[in-house]
N, C-alpha and C positions, 0 to 999 in steps of 0.2 A: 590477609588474603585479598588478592584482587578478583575484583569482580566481572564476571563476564560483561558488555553492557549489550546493548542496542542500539538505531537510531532511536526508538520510540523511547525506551526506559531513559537515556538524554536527554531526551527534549521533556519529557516527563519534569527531569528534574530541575532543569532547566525552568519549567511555569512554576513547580512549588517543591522543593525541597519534600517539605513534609507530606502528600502526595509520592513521591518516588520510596518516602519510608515506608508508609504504610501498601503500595503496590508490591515492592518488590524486594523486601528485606521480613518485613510482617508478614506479607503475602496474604490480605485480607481479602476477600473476594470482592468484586463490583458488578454492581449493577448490571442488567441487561439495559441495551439501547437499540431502540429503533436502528441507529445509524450506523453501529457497531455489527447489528445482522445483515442490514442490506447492505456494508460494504463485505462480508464475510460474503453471502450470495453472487453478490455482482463477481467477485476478485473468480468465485467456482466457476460461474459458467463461462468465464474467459480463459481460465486454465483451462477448460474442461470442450470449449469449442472447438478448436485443433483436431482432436482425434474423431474422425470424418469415417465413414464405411464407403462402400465404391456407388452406393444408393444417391449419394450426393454427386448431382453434376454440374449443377448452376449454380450462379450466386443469388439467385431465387431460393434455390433447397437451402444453402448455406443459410438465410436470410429466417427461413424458416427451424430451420436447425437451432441457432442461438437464443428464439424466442421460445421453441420446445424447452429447451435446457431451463431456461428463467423459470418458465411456470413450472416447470417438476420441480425443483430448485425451490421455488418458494415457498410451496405445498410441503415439499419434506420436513421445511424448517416453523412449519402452523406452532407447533407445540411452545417455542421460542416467542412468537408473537404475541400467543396466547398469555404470558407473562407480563405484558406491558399495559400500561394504563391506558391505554388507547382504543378508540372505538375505532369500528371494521369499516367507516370511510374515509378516518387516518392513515390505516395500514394499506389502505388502496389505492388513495394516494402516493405515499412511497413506492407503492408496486409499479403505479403508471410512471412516477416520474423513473424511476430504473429502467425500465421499458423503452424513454424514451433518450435516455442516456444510452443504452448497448444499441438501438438502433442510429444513433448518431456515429459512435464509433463504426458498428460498422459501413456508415456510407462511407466514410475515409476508406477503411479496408478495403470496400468493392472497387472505387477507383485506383487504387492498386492493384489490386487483382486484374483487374480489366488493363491496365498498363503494360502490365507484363506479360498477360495474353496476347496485345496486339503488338508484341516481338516474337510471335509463333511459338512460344511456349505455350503448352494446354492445359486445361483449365486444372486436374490432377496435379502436373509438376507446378504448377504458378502458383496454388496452393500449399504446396511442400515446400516451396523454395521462400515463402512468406510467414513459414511456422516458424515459432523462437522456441526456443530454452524455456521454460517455464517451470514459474513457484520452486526456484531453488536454495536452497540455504548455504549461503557461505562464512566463512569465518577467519579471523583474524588472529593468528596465536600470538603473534607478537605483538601486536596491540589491546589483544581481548576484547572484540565484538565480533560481534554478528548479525546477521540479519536474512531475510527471505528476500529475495529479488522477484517479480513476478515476471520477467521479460526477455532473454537476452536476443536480440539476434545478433548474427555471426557471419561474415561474408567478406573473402579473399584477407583474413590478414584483422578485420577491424570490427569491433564489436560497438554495439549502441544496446544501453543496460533499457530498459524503462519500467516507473513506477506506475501502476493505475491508480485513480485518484476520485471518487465521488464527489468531492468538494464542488459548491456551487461557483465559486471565484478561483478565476485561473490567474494564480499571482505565484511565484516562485520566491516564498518568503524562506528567512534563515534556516527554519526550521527543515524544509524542502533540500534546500541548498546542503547543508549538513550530512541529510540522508543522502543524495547523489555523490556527496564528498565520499560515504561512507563504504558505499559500494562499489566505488570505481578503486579505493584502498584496496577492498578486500577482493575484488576481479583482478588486480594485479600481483598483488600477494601468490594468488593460488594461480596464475598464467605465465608471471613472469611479463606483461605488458599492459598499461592503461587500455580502459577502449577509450573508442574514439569519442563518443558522447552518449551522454547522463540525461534520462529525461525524466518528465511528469507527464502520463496522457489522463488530462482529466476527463476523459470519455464522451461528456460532451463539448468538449471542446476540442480545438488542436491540440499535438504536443506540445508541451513548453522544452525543447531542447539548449542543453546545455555544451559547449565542446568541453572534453577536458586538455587540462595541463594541471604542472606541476604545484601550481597553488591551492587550484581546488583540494586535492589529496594534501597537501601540507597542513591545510586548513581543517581538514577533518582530522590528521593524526593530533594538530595538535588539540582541539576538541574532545580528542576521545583520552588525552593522554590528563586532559586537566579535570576530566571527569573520577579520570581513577583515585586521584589526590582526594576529589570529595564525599569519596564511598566505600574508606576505609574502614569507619567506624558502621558501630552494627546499633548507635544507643540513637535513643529519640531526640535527646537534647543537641545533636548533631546536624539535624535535619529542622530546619526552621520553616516555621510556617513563612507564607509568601501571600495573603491576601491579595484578592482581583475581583473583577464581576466573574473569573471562573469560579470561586467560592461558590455565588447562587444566584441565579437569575431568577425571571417572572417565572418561570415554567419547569424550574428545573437547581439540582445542585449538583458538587464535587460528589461522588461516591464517600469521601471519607469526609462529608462536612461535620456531623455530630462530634465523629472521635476528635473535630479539630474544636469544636463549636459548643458541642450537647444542641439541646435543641431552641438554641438561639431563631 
């Protein structure tokens, strides 16, 4: 049987074989993580900022708008927090630095927005004309992946996909690279045409934009196609451990360190 994959369940196995067994074949549960909620939180209130009432007229209200969302948002998800080893000026820290990441993002936005106001579009359409496609899930039958895209926009003919990103370093490493391979496959797949560019917005920073062609997507077919080769077998002895500092660090380990390790 071939298996559906991912970009993440790839890159997965891609760091440790034995990790992508016990995630996605075992299907043992992991851990919560601080980073794992707050990019969960951050990725809602950006899908979730878009859909505006007619109460919003400025990019004042808007500005306020997104910071409402964060704090309901973080509030709903207490209970999740509440699970971690961390004391309540950790988790407030992650709050502020979030806070201060969607407010970065959005200064980029407002100068856009203000762009395209002052070509006499108003503030209502310059905001419509600025919304993407969002949090959609595409797929690839002929190759067997998928994945959620968080971003598309779309305009005259030519699309630009992009990924949000929390990471503190804006570096567009393979791993990245792969995943924008991944989506611009399966955006053609289901269009019938590449878009025109693949990004990464790490929110506080700029986009990292990619153009595509024909290599990037070659690149990823062939990625996904050499992945299928290694995830035919369902047995443990198939999947080799891969030690790294991601085994265990000062502060921290892999989810499945013991089953690899016991308690080394």
């Amino acid at each position: 049987m071939v298996r559906v994959e991912s970009p993440s369940s790839i890159n997965t196995y891609k760091q440790c074989p034995r990790k992508y067994y016990y995630h996605y074949i075992e299907e043992l549960p992991s851990s919560p993580s601080i980073h794992l909620i707050r990019g969960k939180i951050v990725h809602f209130v950006l899908e979730n900022f878009f859909d505006i009432d007619n109460n919003i007229k400025t990019e004042d209200d808007l500005q306020l708008h997104l910071m409402f969302l964060l704090e309901k948002t973080w509030a709903e998800n207490q209970s999740e927090f509440m699970e971690l080893d961390l004391d309540e000026n950790k988790i407030k820290s992650y709050y502020n630095e979030s806070k201060d990441m969607l407010n970065s993002w959005f200064s980029r936005f407002r100068r856009n927005l203000q762009a395209n106001m002052e070509k006499g579009t108003t503030f209502h359409q310059a905001f419509k004309d600025m919304t993407p496609r969002r949090e959609e899930e595409f797929s690839s039958e002929k190759h067997n992946v998928r994945g959620f895209i968080d971003a598309i926009y779309e305009s005259n003919g030519n699309a630009i996909i992009l990924d949000y990103k929390t990471s503190k370093k804006m570096e567009l490493t393979p791993e990245y690279r792969l995943q924008l391979g991944i989506y611009a496959l399966m955006y053609h797949e289901k269009n019938g045409v590449l878009p025109a560019i693949v990004g990464i917005d790490f929110l506080r920073y700029p986009e990292l934009l990619v153009q595509v062609d024909e290599q990037l997507v070659e690149d990823a077919k062939r990625e996904v196609d050499w992945m299928h080769t290694k995830t035919v077998s369902t047995n443990l002895e198939d999947y080799p451990q891969k030690p790294s500092p991601l085994c265990k660090w000062s502060n921290g380990q892999c989810d499945y360190y013991k089953e690899c390790f016991g308690n080394l």
